[in-house]
C-alpha positions as CSV (number, residue, x, y, z in Angstrom):
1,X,-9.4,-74.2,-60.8
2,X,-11.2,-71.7,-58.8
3,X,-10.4,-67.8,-58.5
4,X,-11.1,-65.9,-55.2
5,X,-11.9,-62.5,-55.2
6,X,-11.7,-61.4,-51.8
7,X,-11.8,-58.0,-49.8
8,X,-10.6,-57.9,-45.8
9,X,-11.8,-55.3,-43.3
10,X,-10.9,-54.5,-39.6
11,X,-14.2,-54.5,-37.7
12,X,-15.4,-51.7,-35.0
13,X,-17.3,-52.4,-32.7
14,X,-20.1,-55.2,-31.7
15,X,-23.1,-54.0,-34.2
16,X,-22.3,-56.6,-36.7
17,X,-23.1,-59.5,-33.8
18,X,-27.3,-58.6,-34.3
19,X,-27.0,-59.4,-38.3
20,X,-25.0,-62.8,-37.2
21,X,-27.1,-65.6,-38.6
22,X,-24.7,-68.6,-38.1
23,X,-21.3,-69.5,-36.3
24,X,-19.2,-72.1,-37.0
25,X,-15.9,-72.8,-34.6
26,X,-12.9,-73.1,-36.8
27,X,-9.1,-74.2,-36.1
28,X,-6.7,-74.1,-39.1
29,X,-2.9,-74.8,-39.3
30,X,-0.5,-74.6,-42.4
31,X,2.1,-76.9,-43.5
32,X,4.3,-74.3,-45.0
33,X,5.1,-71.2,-43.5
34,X,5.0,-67.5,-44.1
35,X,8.7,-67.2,-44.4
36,X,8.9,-70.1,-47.4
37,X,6.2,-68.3,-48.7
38,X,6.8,-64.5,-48.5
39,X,10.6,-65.3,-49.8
40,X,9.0,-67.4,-52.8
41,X,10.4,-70.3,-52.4
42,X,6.6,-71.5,-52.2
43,X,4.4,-69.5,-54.2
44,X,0.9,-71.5,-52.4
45,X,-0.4,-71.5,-48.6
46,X,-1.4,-75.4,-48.2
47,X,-4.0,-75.2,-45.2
48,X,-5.8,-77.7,-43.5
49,X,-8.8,-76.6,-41.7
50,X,-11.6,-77.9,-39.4
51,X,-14.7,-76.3,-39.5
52,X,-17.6,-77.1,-37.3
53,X,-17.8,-80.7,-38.7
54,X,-16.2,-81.1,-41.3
55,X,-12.6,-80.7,-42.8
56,X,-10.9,-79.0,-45.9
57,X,-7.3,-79.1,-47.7
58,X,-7.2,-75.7,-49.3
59,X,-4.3,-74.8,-51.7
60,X,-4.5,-70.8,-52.0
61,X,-1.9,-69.0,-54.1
62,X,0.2,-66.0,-52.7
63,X,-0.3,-63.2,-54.8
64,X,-1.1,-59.3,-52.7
65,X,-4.7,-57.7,-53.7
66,X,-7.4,-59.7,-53.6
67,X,-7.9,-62.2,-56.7
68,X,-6.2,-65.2,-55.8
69,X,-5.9,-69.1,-57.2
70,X,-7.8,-71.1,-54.8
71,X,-8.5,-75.0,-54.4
72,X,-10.7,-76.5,-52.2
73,X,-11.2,-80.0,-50.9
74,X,-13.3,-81.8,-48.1
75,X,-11.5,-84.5,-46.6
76,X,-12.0,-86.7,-43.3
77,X,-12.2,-85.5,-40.2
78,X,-9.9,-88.3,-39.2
79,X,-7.4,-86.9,-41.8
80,X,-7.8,-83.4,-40.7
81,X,-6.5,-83.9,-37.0
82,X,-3.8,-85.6,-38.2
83,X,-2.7,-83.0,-40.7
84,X,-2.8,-80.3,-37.9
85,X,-0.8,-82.3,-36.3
86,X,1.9,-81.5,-38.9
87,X,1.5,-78.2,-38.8
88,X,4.3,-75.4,-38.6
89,X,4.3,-72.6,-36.6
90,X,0.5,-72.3,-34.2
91,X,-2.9,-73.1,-35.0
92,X,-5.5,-70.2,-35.5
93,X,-8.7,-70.4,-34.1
94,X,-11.9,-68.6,-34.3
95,X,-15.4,-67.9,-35.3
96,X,-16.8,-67.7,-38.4
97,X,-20.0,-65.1,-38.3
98,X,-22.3,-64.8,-41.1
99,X,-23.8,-61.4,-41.6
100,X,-26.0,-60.9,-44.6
101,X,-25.4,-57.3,-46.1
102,X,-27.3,-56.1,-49.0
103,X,-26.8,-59.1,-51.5
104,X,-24.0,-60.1,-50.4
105,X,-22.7,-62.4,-47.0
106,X,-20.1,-61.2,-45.0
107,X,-17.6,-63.6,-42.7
108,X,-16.8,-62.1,-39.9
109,X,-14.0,-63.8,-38.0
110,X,-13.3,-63.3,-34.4
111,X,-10.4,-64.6,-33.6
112,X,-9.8,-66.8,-30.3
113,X,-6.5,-68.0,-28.8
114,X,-3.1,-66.3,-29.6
115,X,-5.4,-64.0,-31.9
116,X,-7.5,-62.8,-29.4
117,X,-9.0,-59.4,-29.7
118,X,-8.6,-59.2,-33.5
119,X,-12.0,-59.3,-35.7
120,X,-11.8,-59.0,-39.4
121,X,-14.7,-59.1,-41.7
122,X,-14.1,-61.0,-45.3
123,X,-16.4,-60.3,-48.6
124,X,-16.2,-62.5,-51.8
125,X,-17.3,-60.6,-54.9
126,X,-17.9,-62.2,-58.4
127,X,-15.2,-59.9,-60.0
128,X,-12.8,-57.2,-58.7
129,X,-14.4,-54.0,-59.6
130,X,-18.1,-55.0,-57.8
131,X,-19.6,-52.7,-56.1
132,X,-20.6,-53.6,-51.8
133,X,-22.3,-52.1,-49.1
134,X,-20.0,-50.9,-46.7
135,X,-21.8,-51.6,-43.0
136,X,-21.1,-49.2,-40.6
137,X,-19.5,-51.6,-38.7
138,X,-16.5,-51.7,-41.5
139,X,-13.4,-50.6,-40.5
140,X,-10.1,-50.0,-42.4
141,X,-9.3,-52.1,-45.4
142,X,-6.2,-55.0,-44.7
143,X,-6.6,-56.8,-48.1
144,X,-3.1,-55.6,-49.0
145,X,-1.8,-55.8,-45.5
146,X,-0.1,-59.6,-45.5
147,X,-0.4,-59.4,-41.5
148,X,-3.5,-59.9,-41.5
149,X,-3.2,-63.2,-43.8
150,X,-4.5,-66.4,-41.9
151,X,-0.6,-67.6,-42.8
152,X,0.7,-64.7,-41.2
153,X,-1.3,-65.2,-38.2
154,X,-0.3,-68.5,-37.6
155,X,3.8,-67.7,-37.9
156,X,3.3,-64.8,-35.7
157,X,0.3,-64.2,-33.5
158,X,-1.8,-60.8,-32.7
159,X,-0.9,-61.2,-29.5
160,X,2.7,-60.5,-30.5
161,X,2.0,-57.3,-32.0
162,X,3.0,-54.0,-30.3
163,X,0.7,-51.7,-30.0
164,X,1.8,-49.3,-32.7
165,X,1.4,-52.6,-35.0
166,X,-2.3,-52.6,-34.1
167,X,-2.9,-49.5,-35.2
């Protein structure tokens, strides 16, 4: 079983594109939803994900802060398509940046699609209390914020946010 220990940002601005030292194009679907999950009749996201080329099932639990349960595994690309396929609500798509901080790798995702104009920036840490550079380029913290959840983003789109939910 693997734990995830994971802290989410908003990103300002573009500064963090001259650290970028790799992109991968990434389209992900669920096959459960938000709802099932937020009311707890499902406590896991199951996710299916395509990323550059090659393809994951991931099984994340839903628990708010930043340690979750996570399980990870590669499957055929074949496989992949045809799970997204099955998938409820939309498919998010984006780019995956990664931007070497201090000792640590950030993932920036710039989101494409329905989630256009959102950028968030992801850190894994080793345990919960580790300390990080902050980049300048780091903008408000949204680990807590379930909006900002992959899941989430998939049920209901950035693009169907109001502006006083974007702020």
């Amino acid at each position: 079983m693997g734990i995830e220990i994971e802290r989410k940002f908003l990103v300002l601005g573009d500064a963090w594109r001259e650290a970028s030292s790799q992109v991968v194009r990434m389209a992900q679907g669920y096959l459960n939803d938000a709802e099932a999950v937020d009311s707890g009749r499902q406590r896991a996201s199951v996710r299916v994900r395509i990323a550059g080329a090659q393809a994951f099932l991931n099984i994340k639990s839903r628990e708010r802060g930043h340690t979750r349960q996570e399980f990870e595994y590669e499957v055929p690309l074949v496989d992949a398509r045809a799970l997204l396929a099955l998938c409820v609500g939309g498919l998010v798509d984006k780019r995956r940046h990664h931007v070497a901080v201090g000792a640590h790798r950030w993932e920036v995702d710039e989101f494409l699609g329905e989630n256009d104009g959102l950028v968030v920036a992801e850190i894994e840490l080793d345990h919960a209390e580790e300390d990080f550079e902050r980049p300048a380029w780091l903008g408000r913290e949204v680990t807590d914020d379930v909006r900002y959840y992959n899941l989430a983003l998939a049920s209901r789109p950035y693009s169907a946010w109001s502006a006083a939910e974007r702020n």
